[in-house]
Kinemage of the C-alpha trace (Angstrom):
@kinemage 1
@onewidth
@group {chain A} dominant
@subgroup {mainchain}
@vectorlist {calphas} color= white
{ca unk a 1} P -162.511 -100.362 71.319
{ca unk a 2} L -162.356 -102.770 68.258
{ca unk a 3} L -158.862 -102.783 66.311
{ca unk a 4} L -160.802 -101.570 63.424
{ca unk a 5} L -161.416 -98.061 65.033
{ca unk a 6} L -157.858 -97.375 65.149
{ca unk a 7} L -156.164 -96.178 62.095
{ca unk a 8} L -152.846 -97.633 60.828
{ca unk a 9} L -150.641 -100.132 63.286
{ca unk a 10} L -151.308 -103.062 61.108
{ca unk a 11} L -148.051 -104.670 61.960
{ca unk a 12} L -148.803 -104.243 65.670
{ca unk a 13} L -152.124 -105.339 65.719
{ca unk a 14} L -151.129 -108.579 63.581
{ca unk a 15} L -148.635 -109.224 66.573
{ca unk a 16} L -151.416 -108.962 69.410
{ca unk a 17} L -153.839 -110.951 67.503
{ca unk a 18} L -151.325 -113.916 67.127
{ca unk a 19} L -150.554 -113.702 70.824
{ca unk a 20} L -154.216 -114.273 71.463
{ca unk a 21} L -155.109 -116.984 68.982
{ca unk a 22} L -151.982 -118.715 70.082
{ca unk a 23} L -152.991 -118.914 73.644
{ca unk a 24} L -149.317 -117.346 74.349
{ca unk a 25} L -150.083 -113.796 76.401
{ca unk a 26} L -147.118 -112.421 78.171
{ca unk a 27} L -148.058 -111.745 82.024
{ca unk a 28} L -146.363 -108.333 81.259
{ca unk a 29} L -145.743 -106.150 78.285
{ca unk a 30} L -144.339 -102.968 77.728
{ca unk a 31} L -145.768 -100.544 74.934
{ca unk a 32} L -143.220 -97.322 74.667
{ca unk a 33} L -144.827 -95.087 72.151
{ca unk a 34} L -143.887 -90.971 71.298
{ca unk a 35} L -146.482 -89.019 73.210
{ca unk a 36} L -150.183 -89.785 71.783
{ca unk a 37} L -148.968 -92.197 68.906
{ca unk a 38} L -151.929 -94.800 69.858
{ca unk a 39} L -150.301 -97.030 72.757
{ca unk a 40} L -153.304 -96.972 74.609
{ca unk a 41} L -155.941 -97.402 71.723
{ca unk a 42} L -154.241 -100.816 71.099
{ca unk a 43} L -154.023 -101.628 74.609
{ca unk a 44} L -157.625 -101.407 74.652
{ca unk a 45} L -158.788 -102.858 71.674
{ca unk a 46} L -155.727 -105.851 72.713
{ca unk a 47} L -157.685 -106.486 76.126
{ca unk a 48} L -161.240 -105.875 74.120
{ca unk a 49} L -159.990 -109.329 72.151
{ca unk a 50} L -158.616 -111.046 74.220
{ca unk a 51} L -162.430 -110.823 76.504
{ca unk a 52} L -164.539 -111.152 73.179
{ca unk a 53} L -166.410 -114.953 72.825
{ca unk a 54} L -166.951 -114.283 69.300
{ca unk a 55} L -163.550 -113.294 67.694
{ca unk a 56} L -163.816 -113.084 63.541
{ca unk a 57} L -161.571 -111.429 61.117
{ca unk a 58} L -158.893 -110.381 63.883
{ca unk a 59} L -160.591 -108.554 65.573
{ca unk a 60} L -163.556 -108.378 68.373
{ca unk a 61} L -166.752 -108.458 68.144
{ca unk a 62} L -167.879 -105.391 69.292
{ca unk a 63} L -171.916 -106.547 70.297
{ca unk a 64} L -170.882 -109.586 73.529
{ca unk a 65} L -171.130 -107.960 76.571
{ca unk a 66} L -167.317 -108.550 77.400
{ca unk a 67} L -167.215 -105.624 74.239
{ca unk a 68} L -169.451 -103.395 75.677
{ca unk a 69} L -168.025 -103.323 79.630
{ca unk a 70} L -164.662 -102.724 78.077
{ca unk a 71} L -165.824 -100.173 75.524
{ca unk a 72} L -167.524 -98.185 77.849
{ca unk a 73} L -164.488 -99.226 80.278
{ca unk a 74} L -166.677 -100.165 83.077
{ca unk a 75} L -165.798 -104.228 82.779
{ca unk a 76} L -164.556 -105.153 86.442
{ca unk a 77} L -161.487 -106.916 85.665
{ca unk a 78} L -159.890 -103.943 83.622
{ca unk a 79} L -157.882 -101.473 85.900
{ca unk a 80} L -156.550 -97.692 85.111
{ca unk a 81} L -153.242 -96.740 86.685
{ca unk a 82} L -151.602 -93.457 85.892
{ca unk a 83} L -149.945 -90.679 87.940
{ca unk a 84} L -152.004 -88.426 90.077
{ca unk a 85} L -151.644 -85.903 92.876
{ca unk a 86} L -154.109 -84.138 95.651
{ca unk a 87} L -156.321 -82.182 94.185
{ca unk a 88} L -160.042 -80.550 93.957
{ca unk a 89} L -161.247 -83.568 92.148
{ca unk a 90} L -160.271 -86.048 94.334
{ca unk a 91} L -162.732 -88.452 95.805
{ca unk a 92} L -162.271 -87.311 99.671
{ca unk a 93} L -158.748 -89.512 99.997
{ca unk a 94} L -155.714 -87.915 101.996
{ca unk a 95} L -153.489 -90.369 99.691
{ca unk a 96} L -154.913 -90.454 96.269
{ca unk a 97} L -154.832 -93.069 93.832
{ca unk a 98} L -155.692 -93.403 90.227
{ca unk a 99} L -159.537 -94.841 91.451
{ca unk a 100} L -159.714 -91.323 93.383
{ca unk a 101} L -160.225 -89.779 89.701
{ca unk a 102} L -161.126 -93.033 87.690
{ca unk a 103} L -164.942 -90.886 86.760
{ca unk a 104} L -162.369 -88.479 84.618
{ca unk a 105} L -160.017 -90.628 83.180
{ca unk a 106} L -162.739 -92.761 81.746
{ca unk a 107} L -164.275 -89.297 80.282
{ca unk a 108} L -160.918 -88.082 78.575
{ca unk a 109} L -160.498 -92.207 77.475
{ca unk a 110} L -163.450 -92.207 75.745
{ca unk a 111} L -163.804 -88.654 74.162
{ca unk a 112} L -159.643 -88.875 73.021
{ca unk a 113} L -157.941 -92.076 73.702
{ca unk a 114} L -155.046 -90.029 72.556
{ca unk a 115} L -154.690 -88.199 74.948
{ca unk a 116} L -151.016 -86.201 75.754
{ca unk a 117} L -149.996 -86.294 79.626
{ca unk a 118} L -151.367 -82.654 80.109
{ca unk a 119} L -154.710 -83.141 78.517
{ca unk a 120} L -154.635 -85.938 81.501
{ca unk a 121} L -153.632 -83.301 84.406
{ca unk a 122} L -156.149 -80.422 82.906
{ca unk a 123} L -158.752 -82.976 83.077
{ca unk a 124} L -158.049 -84.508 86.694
{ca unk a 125} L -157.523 -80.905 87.790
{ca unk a 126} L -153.760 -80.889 88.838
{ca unk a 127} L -152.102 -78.526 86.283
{ca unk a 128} L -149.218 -77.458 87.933
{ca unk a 129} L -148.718 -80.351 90.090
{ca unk a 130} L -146.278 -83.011 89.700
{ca unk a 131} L -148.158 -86.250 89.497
{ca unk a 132} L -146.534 -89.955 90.127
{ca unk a 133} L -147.667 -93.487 90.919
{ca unk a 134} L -147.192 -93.709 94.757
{ca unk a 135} L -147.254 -96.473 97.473
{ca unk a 136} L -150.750 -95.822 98.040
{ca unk a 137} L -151.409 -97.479 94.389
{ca unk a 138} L -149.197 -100.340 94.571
{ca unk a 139} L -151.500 -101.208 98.026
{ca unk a 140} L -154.634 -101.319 95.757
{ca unk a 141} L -153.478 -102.835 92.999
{ca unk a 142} L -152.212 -105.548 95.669
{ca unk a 143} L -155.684 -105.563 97.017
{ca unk a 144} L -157.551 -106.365 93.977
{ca unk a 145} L -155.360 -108.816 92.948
{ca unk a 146} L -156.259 -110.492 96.434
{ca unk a 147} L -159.571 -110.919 94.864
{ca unk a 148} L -160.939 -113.819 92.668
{ca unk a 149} L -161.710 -112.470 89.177
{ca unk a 150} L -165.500 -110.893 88.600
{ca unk a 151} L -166.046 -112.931 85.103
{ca unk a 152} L -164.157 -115.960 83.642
{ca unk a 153} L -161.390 -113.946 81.746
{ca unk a 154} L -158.159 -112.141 82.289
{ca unk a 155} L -157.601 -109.211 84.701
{ca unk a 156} L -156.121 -106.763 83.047
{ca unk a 157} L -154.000 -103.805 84.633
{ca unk a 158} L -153.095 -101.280 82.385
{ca unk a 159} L -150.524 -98.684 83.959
{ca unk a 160} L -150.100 -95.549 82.040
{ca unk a 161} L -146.455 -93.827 82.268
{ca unk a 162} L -145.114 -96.365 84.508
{ca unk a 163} L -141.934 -93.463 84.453
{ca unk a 164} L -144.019 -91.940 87.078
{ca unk a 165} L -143.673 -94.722 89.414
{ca unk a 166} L -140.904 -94.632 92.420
{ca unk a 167} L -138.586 -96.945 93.406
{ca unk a 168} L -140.801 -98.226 96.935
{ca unk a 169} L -143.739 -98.371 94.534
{ca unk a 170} L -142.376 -100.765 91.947
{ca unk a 171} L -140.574 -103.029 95.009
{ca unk a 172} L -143.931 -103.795 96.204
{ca unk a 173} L -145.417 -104.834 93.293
{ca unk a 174} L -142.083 -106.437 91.661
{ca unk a 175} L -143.698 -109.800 92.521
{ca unk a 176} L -147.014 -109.465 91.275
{ca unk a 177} L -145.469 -108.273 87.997
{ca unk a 178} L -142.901 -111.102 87.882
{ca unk a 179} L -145.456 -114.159 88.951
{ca unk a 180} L -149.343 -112.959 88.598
{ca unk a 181} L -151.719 -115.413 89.403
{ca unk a 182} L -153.574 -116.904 86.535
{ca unk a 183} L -154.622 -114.856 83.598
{ca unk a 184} L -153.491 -112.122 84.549
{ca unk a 185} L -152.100 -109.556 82.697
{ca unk a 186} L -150.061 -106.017 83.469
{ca unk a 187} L -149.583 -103.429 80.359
{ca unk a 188} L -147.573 -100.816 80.973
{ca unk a 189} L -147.386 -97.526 78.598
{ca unk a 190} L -144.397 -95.224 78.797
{ca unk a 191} L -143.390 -92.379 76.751
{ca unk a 192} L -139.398 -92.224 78.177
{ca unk a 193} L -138.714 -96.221 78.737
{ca unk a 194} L -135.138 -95.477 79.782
{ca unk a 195} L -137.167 -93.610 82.677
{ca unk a 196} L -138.842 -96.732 83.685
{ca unk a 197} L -137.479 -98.398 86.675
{ca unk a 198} L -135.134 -101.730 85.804
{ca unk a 199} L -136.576 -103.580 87.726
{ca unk a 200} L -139.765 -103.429 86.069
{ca unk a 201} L -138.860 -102.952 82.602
{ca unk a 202} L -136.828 -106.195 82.603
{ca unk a 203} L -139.942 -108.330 83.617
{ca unk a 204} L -141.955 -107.119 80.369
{ca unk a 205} L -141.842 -108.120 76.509
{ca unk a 206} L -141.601 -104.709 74.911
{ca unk a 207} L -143.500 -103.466 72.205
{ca unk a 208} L -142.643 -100.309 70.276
{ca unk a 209} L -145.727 -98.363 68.847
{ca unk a 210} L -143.832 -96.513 66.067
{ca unk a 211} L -144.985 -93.101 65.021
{ca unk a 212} L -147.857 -92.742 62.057
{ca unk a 213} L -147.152 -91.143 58.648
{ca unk a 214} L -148.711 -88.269 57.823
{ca unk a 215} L -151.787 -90.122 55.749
{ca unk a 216} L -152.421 -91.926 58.615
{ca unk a 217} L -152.850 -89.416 61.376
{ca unk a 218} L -155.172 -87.074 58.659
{ca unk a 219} L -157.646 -90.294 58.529
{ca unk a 220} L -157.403 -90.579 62.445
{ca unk a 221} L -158.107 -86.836 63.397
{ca unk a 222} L -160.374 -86.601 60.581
{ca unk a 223} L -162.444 -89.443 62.094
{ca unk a 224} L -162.126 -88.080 65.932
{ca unk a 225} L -162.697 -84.889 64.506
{ca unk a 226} L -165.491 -85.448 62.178
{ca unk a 227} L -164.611 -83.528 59.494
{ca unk a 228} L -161.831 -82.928 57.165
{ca unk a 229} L -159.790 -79.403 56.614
{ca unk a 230} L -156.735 -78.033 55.523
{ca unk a 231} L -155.909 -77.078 58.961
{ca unk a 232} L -156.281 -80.883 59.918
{ca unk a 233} L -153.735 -81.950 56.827
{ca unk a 234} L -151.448 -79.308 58.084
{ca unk a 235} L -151.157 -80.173 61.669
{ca unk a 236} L -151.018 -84.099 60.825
{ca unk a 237} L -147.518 -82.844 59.062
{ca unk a 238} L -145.857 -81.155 61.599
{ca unk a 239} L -147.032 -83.439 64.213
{ca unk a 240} L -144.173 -86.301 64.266
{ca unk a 241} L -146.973 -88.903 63.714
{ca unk a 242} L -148.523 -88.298 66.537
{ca unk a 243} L -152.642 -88.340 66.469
{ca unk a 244} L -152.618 -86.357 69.754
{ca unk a 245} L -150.105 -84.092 69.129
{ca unk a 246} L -152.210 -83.024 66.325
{ca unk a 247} L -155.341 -83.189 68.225
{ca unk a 248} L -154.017 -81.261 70.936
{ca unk a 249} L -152.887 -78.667 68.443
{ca unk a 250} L -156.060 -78.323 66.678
{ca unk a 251} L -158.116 -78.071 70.071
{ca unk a 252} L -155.405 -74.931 71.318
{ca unk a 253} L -155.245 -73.007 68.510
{ca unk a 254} L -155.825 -69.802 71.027
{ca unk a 255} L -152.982 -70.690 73.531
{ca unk a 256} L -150.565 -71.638 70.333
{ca unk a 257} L -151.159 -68.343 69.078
{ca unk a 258} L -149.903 -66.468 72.163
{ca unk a 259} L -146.950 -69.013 71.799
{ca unk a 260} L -146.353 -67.767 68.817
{ca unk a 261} L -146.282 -64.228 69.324
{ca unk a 262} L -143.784 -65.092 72.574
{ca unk a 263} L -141.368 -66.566 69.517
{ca unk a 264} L -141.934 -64.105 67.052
{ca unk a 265} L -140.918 -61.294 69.811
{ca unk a 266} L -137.850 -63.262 71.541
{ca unk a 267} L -136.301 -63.977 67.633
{ca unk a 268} L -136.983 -60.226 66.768
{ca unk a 269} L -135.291 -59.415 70.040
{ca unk a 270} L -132.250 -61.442 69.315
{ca unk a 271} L -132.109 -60.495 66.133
{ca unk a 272} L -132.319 -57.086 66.437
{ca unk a 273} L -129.877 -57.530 68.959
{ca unk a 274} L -131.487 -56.238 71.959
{ca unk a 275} L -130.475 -57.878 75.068
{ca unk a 276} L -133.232 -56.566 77.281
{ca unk a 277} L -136.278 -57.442 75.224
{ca unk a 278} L -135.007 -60.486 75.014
{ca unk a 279} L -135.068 -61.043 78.729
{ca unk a 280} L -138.695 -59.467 78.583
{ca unk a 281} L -139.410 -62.460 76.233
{ca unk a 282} L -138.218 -64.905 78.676
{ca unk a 283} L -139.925 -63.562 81.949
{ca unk a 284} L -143.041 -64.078 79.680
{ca unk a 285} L -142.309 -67.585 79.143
{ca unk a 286} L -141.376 -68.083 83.100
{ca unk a 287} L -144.901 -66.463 83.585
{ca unk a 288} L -146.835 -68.915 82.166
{ca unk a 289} L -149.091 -70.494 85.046
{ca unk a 290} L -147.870 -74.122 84.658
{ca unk a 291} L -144.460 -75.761 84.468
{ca unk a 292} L -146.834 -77.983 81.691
{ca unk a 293} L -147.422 -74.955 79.610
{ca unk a 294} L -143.974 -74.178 79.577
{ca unk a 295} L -142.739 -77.510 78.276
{ca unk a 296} L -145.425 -77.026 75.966
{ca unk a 297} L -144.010 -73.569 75.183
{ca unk a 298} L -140.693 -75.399 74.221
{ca unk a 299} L -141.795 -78.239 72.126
{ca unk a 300} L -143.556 -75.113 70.478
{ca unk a 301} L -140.682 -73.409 69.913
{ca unk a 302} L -138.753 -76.461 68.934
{ca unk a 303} L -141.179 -76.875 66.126
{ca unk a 304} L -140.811 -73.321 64.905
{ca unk a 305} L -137.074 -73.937 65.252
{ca unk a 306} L -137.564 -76.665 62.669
{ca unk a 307} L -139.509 -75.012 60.365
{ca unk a 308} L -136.753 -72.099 60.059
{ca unk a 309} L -134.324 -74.931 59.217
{ca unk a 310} L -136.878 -76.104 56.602
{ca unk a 311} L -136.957 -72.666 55.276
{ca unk a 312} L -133.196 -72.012 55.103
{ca unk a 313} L -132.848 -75.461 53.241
{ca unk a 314} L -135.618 -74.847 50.529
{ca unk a 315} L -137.796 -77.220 51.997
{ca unk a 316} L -140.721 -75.208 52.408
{ca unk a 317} L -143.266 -77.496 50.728
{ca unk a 318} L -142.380 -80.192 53.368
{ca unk a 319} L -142.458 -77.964 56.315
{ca unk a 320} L -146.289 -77.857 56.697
{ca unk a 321} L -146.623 -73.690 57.507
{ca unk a 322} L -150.163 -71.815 58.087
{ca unk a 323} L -150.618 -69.625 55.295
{ca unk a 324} L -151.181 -66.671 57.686
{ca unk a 325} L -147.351 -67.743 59.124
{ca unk a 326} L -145.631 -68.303 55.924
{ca unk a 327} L -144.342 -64.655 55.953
{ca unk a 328} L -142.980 -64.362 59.453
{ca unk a 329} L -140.628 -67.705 59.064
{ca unk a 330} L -139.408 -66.753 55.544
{ca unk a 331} L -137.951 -63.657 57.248
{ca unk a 332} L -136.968 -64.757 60.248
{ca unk a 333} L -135.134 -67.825 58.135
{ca unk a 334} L -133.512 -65.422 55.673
{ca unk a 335} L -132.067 -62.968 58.720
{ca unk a 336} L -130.464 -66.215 60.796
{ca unk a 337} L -127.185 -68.285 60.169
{ca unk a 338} L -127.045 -71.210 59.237
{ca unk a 339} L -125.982 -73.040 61.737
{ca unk a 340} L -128.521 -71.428 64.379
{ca unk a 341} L -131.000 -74.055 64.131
{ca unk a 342} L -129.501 -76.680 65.589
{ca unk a 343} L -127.948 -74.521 68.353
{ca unk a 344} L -131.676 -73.193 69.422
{ca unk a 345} L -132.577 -76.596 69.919
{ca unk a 346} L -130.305 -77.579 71.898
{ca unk a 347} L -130.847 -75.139 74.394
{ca unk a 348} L -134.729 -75.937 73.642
{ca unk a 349} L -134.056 -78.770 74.557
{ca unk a 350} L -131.834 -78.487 77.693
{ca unk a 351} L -134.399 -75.928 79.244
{ca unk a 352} L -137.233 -78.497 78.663
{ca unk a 353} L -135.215 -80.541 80.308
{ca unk a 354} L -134.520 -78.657 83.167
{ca unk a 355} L -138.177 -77.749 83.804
{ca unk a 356} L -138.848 -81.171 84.253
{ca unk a 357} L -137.050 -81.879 86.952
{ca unk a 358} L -138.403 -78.643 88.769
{ca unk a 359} L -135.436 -76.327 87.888
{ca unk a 360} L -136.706 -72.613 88.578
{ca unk a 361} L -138.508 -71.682 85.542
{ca unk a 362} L -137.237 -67.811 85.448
{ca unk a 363} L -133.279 -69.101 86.104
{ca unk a 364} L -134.105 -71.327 83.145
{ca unk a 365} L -135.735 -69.420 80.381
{ca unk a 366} L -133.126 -66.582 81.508
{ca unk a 367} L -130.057 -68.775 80.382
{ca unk a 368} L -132.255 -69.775 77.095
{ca unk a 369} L -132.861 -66.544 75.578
{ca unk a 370} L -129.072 -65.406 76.481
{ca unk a 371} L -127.959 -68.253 75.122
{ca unk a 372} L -129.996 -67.695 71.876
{ca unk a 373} L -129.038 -63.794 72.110
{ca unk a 374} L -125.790 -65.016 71.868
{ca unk a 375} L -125.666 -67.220 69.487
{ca unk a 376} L -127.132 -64.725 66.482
């Protein structure tokens, strides 16, 4: 991937560029982006320049053969890490490690490089599981950095949501990451940095990737998409600048509908004051079949939230609502108070919050709808 192939980030690519030219590459560095805001595109096209022989304009080549291992992302001395778990998919290992599933990863790199974390686990096939960076990976990252390098270059690790890493994990590799041999070079990309263990984080030069305006992520989904739509403009407004939050959005139109219609009957419940179809509303959401579907349920709703404030504040031209939704938020923003909103999302957020750390999912959604019930 050549810097020119990803939209917007000219600051950020004007920073990678100069590390390269200067000769002054940090052994570590820490991108923290918003879910699917491009860290890993620029990781890529980063490494891609750093390899390239015949650097012009700022950016790679794109033809040397360095260019075409890494675009394909078959070059030897470039190494996936990111969070798995046991699973169908597996390559026969009792302990797997990101190599176990390396034939998918490099499928869902190349067809979306912006991905979200449960495109990741739909595509490894371990919905429903929690997936981390265990001791098992820190042992063969260990063991390839044992190893001379295949070509005269850098070795390149990138580590994708280093969050997911325990505490014996990042002990072992604390001193590879502090003193690498030669040329070496660790990138790690993490959506929740104050997640990221200390000891780690403190050993990196930390990059933010900020989130894209709305311009910006139309071009970039238009591009992946191949085609240009009023659906695409809408969805690159509503999606906080992130390319694969819009992506995924476009892609699950079917299972955003049946969020939808969850929302639509737990605010009619509340509103109409009816205690018991609200509970019915949040058994549905318990039921969904992954704890990943029902953090996506909640960023849903969280969105919807938002454009009810919009609504209420005569900001409708800003809020970015389908045509065939306009009528259900204007309603459901004219029978609220005020001061609703930001209630919802705090519970919104609190249950999100308690679903990720494995809270049971029907205790959870329980106390959000009666908490919404009673805040009407």
């Amino acid at each position: 991937m050549r810097f020119s192939d990803i939209t917007g980030h000219d600051s950020i690519k004007k920073v990678l560029t100069a590390m390269a030219d200067s000769g002054r590459v940090p052994h570590a560095m820490l991108f923290y982006e918003n879910e699917g805001c491009g860290a890993l595109p620029l990781a890529l096209a980063f490494v891609q320049y750093l390899e390239c022989r015949h650097r012009h304009d700022g950016d790679s080549c794109g033809e040397c053969p360095s260019c075409g291992k890494i675009s394909r992302l078959i070059h030897p001395d470039l190494h996936f890490i990111f969070p798995v778990a046991g699973g169908p998919k597996a390559d026969s290992s009792s302990k797997p490690t990101s190599d176990s599933y390396m034939r998918y990863w490099r499928e869902l790199v190349l067809k979306n490089p912006y991905f979200l974390e449960n495109d990741l686990f739909r595509a490894l096939g371990i919905e429903g599981k929690a997936g981390n960076i265990a001791v098992a990976e820190a042992k063969s990252i260990l063991e390839k950095l044992s190893l001379s390098p295949v070509e005269n270059g850098y070795r390149s690790f990138i580590v994708w949501l280093p969050e997911k890493m325990n505490t014996e994990t990042a002990n072992r590799l604390l001193k590879a990451v502090e003193e690498p041999p030669e040329k070496t070079l660790f990138i790690f990309i993490t959506h929740a940095p104050e997640k990221v263990l200390q000891t780690i984080f403190s050993r990196c030069l930390s990059l933010r990737i900020p989130p894209q305006d709305k311009t910006e992520v139309e071009t970039a989904v238009a591009r992946l998409c191949g085609e240009d739509s009023d659906e695409i403009r809408i969805q690159s407004g509503i999606c906080g600048g992130s390319v694969g939050r819009a992506l995924s959005a476009l892609s699950g139109k079917e299972e955003e509908t049946g969020f939808l219609d969850i929302f639509a009957d737990l605010m009619n419940a509340v509103l109409a004051k009816d205690l018991y179809a609200a509970l019915e509303t949040g058994d549905a959401i318990a039921a969904l079949d992954s704890r990943e579907k029902q953090k996506a349920f909640c960023t849903f709703a969280g969105d919807c939230i938002r454009k009810i404030f919009m609504m209420q504040n005569c900001m409708e031209q800003i809020s970015w609502i389908a045509p065939q939704e306009s009528a259900f938020f204007k309603e459901t923003a004219a029978r609220l108070q005020p001061g609703f909103c930001r209630k919802a999302l705090d519970f919104i957020d609190k249950a999100s919050a308690l679903i990720d750390r494995n809270v049971n999912a029907k205790i959870v959604f329980c106390d959000l709808v009666n908490r919404m019930f009673l805040s009407v």
